[in-house]
MDTraj code that builds the backbone (N, CA, C; nanometers):
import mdtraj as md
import numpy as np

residues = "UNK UNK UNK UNK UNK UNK UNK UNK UNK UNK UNK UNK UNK UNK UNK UNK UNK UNK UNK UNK UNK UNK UNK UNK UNK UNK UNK UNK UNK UNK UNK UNK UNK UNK UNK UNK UNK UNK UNK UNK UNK UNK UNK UNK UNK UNK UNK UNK UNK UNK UNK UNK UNK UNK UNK UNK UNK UNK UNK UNK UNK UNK UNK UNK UNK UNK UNK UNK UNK UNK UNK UNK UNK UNK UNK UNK UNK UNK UNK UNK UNK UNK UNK UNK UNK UNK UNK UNK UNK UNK UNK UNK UNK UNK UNK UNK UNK UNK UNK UNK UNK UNK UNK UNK UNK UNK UNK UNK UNK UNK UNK UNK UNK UNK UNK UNK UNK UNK UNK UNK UNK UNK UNK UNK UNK UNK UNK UNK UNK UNK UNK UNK UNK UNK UNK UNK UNK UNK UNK UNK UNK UNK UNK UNK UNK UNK UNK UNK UNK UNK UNK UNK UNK UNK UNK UNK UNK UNK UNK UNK UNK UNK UNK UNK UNK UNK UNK UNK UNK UNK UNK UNK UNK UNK UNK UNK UNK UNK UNK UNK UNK UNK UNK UNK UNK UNK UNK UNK UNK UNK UNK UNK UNK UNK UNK UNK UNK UNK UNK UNK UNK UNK UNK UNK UNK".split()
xyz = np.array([
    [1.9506, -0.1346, -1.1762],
    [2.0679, -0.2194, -1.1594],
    [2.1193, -0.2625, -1.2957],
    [2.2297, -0.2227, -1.3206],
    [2.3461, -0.2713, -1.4355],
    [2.3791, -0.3910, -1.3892],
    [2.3687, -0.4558, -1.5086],
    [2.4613, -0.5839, -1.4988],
    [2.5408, -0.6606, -1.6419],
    [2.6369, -0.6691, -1.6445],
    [2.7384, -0.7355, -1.7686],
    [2.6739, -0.8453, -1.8019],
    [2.7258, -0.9165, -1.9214],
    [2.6893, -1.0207, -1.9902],
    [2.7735, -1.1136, -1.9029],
    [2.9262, -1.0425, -1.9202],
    [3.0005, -1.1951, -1.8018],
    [2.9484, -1.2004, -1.6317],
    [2.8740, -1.0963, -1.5982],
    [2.8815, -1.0761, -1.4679],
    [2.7450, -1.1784, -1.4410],
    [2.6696, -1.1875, -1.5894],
    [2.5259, -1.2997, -1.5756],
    [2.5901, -1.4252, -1.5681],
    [2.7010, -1.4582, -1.6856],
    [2.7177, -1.5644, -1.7243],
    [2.8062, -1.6254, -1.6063],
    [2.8414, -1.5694, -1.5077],
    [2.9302, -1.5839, -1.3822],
    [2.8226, -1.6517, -1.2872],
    [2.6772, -1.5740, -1.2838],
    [2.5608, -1.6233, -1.2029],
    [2.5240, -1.7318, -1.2544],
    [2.4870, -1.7545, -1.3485],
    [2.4247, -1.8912, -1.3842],
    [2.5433, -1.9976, -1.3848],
    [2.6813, -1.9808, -1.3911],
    [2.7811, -2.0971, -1.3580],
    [2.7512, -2.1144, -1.2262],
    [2.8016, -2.0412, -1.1523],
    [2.7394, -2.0758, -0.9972],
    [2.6228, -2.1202, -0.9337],
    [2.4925, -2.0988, -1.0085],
    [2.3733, -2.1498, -0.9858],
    [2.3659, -2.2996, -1.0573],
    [2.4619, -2.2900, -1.1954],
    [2.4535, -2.4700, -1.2161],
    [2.5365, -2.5078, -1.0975],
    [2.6395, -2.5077, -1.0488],
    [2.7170, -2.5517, -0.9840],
    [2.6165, -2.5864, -0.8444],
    [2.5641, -2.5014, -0.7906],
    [2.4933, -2.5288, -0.6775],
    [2.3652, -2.6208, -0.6942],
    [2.2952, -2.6046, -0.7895],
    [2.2363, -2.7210, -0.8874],
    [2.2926, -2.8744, -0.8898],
    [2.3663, -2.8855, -0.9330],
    [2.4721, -2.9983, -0.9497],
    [2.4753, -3.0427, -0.8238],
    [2.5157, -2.9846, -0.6879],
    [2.5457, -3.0221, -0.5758],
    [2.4149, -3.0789, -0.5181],
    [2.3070, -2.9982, -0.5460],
    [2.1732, -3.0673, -0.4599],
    [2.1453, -3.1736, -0.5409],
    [2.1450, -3.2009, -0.6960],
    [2.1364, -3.2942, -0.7834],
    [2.0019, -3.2704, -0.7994],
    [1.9872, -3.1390, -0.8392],
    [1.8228, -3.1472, -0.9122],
    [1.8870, -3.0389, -1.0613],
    [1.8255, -3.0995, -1.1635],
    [1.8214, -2.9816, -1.2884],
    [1.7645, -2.8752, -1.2759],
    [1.8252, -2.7733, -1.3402],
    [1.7107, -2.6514, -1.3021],
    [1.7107, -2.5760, -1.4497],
    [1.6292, -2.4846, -1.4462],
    [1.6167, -2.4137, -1.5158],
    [1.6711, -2.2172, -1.4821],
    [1.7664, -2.1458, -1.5357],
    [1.7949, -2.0414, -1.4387],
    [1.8227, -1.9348, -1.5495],
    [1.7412, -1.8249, -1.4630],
    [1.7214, -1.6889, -1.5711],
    [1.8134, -1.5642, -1.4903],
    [1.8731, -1.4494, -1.5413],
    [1.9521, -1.3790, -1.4998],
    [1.8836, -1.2664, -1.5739],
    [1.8372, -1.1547, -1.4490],
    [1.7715, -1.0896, -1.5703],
    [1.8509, -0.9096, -1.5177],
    [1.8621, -0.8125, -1.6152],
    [1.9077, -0.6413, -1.5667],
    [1.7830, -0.6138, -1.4505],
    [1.8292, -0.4546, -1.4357],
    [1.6816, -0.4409, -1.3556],
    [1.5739, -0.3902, -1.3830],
    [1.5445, -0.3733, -1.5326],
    [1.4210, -0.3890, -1.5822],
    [1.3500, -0.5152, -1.6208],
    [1.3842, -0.6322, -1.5429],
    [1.3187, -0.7590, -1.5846],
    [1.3558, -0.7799, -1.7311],
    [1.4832, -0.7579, -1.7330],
    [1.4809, -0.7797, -1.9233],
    [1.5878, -0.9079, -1.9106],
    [1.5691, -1.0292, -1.9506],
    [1.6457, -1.0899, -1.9864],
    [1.7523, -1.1194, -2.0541],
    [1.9207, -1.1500, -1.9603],
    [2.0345, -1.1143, -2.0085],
    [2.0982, -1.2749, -1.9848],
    [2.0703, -1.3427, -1.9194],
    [2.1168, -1.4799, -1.9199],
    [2.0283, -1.6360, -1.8933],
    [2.0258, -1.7527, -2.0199],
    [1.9622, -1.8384, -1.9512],
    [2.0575, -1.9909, -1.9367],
    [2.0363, -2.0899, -1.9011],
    [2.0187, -2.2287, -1.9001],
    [1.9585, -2.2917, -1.8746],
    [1.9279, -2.3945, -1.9705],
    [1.8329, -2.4900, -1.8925],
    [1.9508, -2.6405, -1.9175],
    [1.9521, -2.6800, -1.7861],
    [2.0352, -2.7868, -1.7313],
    [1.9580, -2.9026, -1.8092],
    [2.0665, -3.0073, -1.8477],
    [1.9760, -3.1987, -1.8810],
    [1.8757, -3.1913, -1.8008],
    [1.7894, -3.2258, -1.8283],
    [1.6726, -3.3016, -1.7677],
    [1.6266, -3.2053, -1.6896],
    [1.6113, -3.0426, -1.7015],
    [1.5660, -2.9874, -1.6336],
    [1.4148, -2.9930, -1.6547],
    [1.3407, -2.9609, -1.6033],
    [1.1658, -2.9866, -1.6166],
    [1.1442, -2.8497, -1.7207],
    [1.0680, -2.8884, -1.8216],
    [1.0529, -2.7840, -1.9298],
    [0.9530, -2.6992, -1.9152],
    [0.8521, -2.7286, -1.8307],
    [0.7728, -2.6387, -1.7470],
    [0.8172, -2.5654, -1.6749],
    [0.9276, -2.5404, -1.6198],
    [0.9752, -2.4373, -1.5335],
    [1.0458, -2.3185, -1.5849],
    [1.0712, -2.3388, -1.7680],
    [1.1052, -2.2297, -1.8303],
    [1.0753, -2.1045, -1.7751],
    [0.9267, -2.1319, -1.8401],
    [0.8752, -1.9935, -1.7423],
    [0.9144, -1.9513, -1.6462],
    [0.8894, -2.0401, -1.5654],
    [0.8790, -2.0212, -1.3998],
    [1.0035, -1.9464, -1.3661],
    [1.0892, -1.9466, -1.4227],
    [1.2424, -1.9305, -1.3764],
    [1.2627, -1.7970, -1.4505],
    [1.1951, -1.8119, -1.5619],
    [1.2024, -1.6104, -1.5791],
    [1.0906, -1.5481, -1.5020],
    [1.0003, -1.5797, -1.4635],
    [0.8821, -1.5031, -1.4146],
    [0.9481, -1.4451, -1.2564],
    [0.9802, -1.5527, -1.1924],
    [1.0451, -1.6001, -1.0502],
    [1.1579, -1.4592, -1.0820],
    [1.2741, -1.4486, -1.1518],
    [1.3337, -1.3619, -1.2039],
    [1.3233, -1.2487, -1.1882],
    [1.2657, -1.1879, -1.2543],
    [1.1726, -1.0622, -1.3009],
    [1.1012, -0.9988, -1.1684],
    [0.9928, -1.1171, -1.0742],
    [0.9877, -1.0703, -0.9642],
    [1.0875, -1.0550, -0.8612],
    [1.1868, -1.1225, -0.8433],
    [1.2669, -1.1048, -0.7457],
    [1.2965, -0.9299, -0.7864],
    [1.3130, -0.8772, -0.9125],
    [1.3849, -0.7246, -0.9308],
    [1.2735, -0.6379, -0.9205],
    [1.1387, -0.6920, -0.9267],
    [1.0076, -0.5806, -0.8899],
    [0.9768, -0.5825, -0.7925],
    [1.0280, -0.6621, -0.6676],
    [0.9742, -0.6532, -0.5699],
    [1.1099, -0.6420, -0.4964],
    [1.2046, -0.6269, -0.5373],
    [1.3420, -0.6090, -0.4800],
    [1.3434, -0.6795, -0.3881],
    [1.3409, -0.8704, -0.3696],
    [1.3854, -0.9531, -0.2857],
    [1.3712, -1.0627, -0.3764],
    [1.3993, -1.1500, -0.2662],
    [1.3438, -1.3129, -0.3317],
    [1.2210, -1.3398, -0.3444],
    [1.1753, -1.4183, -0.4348],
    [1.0630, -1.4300, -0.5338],
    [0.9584, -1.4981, -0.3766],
    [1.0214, -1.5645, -0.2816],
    [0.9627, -1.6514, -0.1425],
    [0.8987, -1.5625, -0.0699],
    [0.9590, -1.4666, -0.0846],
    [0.9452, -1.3846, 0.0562],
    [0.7994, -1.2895, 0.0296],
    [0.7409, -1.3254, -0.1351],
    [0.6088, -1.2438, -0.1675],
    [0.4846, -1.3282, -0.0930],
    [0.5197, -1.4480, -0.0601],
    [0.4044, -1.5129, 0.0310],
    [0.2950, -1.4495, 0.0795],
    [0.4050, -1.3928, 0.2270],
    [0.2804, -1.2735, 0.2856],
    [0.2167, -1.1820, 0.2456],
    [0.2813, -1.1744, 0.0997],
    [0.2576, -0.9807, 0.0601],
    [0.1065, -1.0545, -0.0547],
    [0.1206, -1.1918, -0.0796],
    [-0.0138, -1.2412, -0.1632],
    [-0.0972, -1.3164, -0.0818],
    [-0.1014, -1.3861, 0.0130],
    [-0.1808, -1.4919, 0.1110],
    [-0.3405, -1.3925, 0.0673],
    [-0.3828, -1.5234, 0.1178],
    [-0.5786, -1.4281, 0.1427],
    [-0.6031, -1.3737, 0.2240],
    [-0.6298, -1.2379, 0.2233],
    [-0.6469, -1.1265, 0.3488],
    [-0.5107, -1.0604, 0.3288],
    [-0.3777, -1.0820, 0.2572],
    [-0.2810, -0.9744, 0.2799],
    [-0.2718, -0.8741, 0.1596],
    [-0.1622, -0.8410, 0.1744],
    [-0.1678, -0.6046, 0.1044],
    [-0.1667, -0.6817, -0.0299],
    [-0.1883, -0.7594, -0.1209],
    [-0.2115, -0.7722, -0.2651],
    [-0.3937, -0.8034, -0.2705],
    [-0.4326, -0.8637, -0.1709],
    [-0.5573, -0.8829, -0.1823],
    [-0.6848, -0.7124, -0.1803],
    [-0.5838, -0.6345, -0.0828],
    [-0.6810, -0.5301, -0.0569],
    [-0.6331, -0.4100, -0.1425],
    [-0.5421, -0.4363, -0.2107],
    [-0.4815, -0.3504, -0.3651],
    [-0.6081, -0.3961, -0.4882],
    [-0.5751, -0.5258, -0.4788],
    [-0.6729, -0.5718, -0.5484],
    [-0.8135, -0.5330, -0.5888],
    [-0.8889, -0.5120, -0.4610],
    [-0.9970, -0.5038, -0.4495],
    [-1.0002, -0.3331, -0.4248],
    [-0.9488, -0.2524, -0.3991],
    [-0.9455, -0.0961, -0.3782],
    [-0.9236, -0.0964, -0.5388],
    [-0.8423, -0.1091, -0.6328],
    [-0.8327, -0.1133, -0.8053],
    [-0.9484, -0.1339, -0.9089],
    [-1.0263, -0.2792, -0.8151],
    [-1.1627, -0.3043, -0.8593],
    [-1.2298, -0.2085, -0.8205],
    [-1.2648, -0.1162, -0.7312],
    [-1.4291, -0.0141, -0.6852],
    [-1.3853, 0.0825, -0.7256],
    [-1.2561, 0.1506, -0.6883],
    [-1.2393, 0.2484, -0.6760],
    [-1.1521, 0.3337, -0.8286],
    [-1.0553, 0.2829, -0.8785],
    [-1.0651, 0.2730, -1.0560],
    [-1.1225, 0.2114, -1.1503],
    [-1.1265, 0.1081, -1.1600],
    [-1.2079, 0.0098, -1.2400],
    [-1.3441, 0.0415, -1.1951],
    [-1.4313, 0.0260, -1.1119],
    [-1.5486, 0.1071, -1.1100],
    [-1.6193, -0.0264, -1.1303],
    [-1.5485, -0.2006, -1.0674],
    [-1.6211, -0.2808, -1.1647],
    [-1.7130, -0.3507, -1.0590],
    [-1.7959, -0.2691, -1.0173],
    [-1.9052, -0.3038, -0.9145],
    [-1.9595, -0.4634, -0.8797],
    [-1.9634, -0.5242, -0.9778],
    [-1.9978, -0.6484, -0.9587],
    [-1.8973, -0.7448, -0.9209],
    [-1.7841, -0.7202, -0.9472],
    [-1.6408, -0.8006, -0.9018],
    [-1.6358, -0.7720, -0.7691],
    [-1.6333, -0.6026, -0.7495],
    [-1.6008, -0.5812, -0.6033],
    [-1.6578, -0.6529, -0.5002],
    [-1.7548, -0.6891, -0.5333],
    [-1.8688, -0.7508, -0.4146],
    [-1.7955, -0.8462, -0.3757],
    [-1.7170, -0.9286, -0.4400],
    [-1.6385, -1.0774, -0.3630],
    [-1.5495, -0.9971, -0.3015],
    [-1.4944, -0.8621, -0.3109],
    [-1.4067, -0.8070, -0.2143],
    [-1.4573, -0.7715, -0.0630],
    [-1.5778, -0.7281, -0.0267],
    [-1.6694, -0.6634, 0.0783],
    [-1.7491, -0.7458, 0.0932],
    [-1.7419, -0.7695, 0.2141],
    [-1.8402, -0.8536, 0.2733],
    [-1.9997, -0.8063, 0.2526],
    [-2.1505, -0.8982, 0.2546],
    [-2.2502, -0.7782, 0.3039],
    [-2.2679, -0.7370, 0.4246],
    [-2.1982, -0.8450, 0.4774],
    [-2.2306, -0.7270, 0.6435],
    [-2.1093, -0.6421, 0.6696],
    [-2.0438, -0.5726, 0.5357],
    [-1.9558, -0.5037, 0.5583],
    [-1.9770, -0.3800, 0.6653],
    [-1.8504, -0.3431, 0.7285],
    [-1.8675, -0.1845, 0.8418],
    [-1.7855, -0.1062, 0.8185],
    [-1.8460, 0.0068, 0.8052],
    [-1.7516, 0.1194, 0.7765],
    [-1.7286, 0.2317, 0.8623],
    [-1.6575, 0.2338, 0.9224],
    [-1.6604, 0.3536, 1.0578],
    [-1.5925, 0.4900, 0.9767],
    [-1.6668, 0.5908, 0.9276],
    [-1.6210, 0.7072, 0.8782],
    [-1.7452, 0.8109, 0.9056],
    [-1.6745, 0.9248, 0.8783],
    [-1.7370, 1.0112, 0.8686],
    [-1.8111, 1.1148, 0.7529],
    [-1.7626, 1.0484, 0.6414],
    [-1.8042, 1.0862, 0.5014],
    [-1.8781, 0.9477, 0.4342],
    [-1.9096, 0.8245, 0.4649],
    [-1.9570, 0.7296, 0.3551],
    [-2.0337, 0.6574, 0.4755],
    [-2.1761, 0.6608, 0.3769],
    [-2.2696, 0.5765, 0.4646],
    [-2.2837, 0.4254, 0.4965],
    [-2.3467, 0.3757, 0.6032],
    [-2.3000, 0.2504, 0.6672],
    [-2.3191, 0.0989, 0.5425],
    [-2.2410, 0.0185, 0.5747],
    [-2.2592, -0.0818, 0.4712],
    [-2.1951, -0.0563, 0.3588],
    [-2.2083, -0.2278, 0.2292],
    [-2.1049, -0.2265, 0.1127],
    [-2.1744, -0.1660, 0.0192],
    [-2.3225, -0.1716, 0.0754],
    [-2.4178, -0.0466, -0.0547],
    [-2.3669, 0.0787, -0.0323],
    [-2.3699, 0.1292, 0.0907],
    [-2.3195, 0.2815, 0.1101],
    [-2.2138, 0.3077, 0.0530],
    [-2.1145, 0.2168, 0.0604],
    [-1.9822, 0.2410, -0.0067],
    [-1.9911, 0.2673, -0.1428],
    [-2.0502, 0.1629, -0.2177],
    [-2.0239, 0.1535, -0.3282],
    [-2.0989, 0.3121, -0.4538],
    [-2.2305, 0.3081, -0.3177],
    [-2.2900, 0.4175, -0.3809],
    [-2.2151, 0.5751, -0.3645],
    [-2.1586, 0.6022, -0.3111],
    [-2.0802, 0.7186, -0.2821],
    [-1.9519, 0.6717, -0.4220],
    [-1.8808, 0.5606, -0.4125],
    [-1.8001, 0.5837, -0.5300],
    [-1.8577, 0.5922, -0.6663],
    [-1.9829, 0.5157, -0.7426],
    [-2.0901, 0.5774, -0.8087],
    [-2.1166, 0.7447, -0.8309],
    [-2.1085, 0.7744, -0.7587],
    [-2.0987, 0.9380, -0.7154],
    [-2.0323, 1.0198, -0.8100],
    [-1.8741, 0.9598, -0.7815],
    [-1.8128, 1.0293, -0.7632],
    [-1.7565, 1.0597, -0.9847],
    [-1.6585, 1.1627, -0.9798],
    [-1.6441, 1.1653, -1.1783],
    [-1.5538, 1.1137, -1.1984],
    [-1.5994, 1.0725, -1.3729],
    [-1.4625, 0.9791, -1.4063],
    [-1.3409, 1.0032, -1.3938],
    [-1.3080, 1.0842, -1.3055],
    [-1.1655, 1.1056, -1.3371],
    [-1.1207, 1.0870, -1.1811],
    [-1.2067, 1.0299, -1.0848],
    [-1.2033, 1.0364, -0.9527],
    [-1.0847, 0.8627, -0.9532],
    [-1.0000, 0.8810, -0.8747],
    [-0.8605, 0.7587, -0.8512],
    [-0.8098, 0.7502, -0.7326],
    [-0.7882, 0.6138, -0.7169],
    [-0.6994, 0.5695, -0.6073],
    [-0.5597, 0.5919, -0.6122],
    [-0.4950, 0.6174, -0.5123],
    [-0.3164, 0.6114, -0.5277],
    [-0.2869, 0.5497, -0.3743],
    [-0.2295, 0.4015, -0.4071],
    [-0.1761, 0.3736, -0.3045],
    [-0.0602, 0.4033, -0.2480],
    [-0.0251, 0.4206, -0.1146],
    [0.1779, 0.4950, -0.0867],
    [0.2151, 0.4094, 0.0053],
    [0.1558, 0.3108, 0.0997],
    [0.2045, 0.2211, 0.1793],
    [0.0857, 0.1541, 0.2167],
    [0.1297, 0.0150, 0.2448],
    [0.0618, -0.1009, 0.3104],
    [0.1127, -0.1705, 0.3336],
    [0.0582, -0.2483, 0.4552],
    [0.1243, -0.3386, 0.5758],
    [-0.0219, -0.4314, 0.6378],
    [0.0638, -0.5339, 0.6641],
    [-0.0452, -0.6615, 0.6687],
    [0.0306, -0.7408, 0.8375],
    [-0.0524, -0.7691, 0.8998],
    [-0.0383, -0.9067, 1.0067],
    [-0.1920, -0.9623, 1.0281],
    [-0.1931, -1.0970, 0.9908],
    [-0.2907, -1.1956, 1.0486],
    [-0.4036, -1.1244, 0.9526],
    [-0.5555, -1.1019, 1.0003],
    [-0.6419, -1.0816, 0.9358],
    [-0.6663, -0.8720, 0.9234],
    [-0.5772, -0.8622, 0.9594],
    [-0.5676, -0.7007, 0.9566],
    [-0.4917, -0.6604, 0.8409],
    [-0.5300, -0.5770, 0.7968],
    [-0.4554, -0.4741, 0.6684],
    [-0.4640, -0.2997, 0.7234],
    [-0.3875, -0.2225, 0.7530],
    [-0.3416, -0.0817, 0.7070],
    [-0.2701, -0.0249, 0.5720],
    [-0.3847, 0.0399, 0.5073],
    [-0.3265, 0.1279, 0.4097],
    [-0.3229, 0.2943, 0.3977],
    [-0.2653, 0.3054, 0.3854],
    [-0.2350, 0.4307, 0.3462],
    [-0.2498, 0.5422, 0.1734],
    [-0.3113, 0.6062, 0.1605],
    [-0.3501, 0.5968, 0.0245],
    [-0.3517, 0.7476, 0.0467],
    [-0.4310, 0.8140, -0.1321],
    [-0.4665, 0.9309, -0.1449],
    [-0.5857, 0.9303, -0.2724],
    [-0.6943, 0.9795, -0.2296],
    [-0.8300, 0.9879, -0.3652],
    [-0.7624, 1.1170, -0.4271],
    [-0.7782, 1.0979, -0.5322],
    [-0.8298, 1.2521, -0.6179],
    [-0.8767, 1.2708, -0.7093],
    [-0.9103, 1.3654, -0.7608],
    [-1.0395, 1.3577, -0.8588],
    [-1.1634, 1.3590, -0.8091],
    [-1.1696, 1.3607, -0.6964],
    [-1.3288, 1.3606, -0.5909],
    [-1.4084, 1.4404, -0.6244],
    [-1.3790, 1.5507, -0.7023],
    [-1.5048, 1.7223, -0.7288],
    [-1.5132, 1.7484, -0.6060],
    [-1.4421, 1.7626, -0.4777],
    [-1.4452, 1.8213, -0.3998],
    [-1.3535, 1.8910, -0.3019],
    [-1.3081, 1.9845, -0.3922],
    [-1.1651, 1.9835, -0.3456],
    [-1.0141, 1.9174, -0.3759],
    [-0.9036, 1.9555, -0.2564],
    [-0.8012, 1.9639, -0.2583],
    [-0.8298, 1.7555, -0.2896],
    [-0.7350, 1.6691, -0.3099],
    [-0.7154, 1.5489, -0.2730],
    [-0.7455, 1.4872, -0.1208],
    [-0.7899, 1.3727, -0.1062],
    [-0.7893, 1.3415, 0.0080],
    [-0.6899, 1.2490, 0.0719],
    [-0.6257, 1.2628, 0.2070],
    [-0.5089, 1.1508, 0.2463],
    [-0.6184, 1.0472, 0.3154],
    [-0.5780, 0.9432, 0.2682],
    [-0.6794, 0.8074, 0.3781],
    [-0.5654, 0.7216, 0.4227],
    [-0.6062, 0.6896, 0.5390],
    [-0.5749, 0.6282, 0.6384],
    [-0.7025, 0.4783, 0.6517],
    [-0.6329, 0.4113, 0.6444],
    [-0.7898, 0.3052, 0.6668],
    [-0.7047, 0.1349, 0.7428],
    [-0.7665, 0.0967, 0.8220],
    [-0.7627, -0.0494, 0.8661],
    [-0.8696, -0.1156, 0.7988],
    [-0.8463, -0.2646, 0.7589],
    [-0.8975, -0.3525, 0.7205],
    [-0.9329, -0.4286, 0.8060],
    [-1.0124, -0.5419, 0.8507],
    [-1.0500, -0.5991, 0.8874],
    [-1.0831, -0.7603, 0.8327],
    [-1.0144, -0.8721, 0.7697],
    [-1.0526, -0.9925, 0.6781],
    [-1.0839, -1.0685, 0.7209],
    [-1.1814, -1.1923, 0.6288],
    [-1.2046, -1.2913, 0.6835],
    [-1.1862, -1.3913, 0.5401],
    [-1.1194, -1.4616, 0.5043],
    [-1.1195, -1.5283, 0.3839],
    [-1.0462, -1.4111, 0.3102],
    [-1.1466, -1.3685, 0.1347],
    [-1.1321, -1.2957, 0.0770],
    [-1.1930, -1.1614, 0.0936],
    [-1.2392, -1.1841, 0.1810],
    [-1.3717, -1.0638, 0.2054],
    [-1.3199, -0.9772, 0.3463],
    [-1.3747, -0.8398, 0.2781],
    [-1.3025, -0.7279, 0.3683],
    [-1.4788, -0.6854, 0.4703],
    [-1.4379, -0.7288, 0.5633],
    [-1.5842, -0.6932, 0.6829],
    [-1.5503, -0.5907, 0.7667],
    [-1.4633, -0.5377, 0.7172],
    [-1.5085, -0.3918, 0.8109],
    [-1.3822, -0.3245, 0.8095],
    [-1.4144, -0.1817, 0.8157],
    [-1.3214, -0.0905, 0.7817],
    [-1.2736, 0.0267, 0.8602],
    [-1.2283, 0.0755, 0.9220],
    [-1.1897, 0.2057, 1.0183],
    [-1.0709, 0.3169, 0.9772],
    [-1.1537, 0.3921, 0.9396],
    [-1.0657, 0.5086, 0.8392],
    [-1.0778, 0.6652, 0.8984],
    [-0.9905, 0.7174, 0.8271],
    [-0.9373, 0.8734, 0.8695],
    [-0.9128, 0.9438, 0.7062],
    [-1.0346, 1.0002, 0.6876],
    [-0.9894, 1.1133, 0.5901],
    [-0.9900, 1.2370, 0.6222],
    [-0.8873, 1.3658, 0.5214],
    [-0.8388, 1.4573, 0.5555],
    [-0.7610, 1.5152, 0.4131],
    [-0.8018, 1.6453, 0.4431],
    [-0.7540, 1.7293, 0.2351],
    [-0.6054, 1.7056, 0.3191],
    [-0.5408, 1.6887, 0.1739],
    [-0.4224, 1.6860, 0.1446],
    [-0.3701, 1.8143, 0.1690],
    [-0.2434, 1.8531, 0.2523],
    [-0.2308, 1.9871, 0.2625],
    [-0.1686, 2.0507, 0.1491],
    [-0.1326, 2.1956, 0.1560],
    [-0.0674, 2.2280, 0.0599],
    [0.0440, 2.3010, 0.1229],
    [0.1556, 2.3658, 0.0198],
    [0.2398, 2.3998, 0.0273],
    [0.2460, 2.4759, 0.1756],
    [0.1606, 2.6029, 0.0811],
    [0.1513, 2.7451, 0.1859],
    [0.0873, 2.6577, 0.3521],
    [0.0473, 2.5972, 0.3429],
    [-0.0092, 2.5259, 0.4826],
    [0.0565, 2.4582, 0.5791],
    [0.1562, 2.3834, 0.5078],
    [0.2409, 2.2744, 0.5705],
    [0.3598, 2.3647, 0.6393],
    [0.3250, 2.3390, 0.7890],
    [0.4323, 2.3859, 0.9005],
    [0.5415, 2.3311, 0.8166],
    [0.5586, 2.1912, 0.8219],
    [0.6909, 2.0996, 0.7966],
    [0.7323, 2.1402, 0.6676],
    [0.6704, 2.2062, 0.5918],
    [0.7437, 2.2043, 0.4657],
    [0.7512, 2.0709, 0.3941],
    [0.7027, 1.9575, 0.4100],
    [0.6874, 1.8611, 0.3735],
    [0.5133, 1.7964, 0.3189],
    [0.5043, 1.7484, 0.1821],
    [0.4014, 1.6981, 0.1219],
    [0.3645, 1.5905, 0.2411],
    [0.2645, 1.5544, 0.2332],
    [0.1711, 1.4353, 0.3079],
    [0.1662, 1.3339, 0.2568],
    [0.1413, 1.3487, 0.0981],
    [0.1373, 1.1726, 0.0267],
    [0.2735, 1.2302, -0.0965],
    [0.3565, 1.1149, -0.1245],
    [0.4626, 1.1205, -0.2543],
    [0.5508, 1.2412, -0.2192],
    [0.6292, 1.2807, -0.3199],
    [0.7087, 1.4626, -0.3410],
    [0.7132, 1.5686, -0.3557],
    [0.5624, 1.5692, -0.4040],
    [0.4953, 1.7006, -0.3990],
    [0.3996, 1.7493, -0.3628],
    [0.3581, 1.8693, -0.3261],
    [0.2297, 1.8965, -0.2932],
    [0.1427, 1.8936, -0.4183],
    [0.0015, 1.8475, -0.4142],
    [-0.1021, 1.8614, -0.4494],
    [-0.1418, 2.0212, -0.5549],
    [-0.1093, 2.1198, -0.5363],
    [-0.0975, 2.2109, -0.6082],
    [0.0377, 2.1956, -0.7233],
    [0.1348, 2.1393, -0.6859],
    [0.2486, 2.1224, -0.8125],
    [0.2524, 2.0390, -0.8861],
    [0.1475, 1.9289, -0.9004],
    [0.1279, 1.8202, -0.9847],
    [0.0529, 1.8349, -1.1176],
])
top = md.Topology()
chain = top.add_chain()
for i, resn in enumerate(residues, 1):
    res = top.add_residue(resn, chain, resSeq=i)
    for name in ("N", "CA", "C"):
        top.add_atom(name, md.element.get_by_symbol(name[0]), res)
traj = md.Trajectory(xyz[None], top)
């Protein structure tokens, strides 16, 4: 997203103006759509702590392409930032001892490739070579449930894998898991002519 210098300086008149009307000072950032900052004010008596806040607030509204409010659900405990979170910790980062506040111990894992429990888990990603990664492509959250959608690769075993997985939360902690893995198809394979995870197949990357 393009945006002019007058087309900022047009936003922040209107945001003092609406400012003015509720009668609170504010602080207000106008930023392109690389989060780069193109317009500020800070109103009399605006709170000088909110500097920040008002570029940060900013910046997310254009990375998450909405209002900065509406990330609530997408951060609460148990929703899709918590189980990004913790899939980043085991599964790239590799940082075994963090992960544990992610997985419960009476974690469950209903699969057919990784043995039962957060030891089984963890020991299969142990396993696996450094060059083995997560790629997330969608996630969706209600109440204490999470579905993601992802792809491993780097496994040493083959093509990539597509995962499919439900979450299960309680607090911060993920107690149980119900997943679907499956090689990534390839070109020559795919009836649809269409990749499974992202734009390309797995062989053109």
């Amino acid at each position: 997203m393009n945006i002019s210098l007058s087309d900022a300086t047009a936003i922040v008149d209107r945001a003092i103006s609406r400012a003015d009307a509720m009668g609170v000072p504010m602080n207000i950032a106008v930023v392109d759509g690389g989060g780069h900052l193109i317009a500020f004010a800070r109103m009399d008596k605006a709170i000088l702590g909110s500097i920040d806040i008002a570029l940060a607030k900013a910046k997310t509204s254009i990375l998450f392409n909405g209002p900065s409010e509406n990330l609530w659900e997408y951060c609460n405990p148990g929703g899709p930032a918590l189980v990004l979170e913790a899939f980043d910790t085991l599964f790239d980062k590799r940082d075994y001892a963090t992960a544990e506040k992610f997985w419960s111990e009476d974690y469950v894992q209903h699969s057919s490739r990784i043995p039962p429990g957060r030891d089984g888990l963890f020991e299969v990603i142990k396993s696996r070579p450094p060059e083995f990664a997560y790629e997330p492509e969608l996630i969706v959250a209600e109440n204490d449930l999470v579905m993601i959608w992802g792809r491993f690769s780097g496994h040493g075993a083959g093509l990539p894998w597509d995962r499919r997985e439900h979450h299960s939360h309680r607090g911060w902690a993920s107690e149980g898991a119900l997943g679907r893995i499956e090689d990534e198809v390839t070109r020559a394979n795919s009836l649809s002519g269409l990749p499974m995870f992202g734009d390309t197949f797995p062989e053109e990357r």
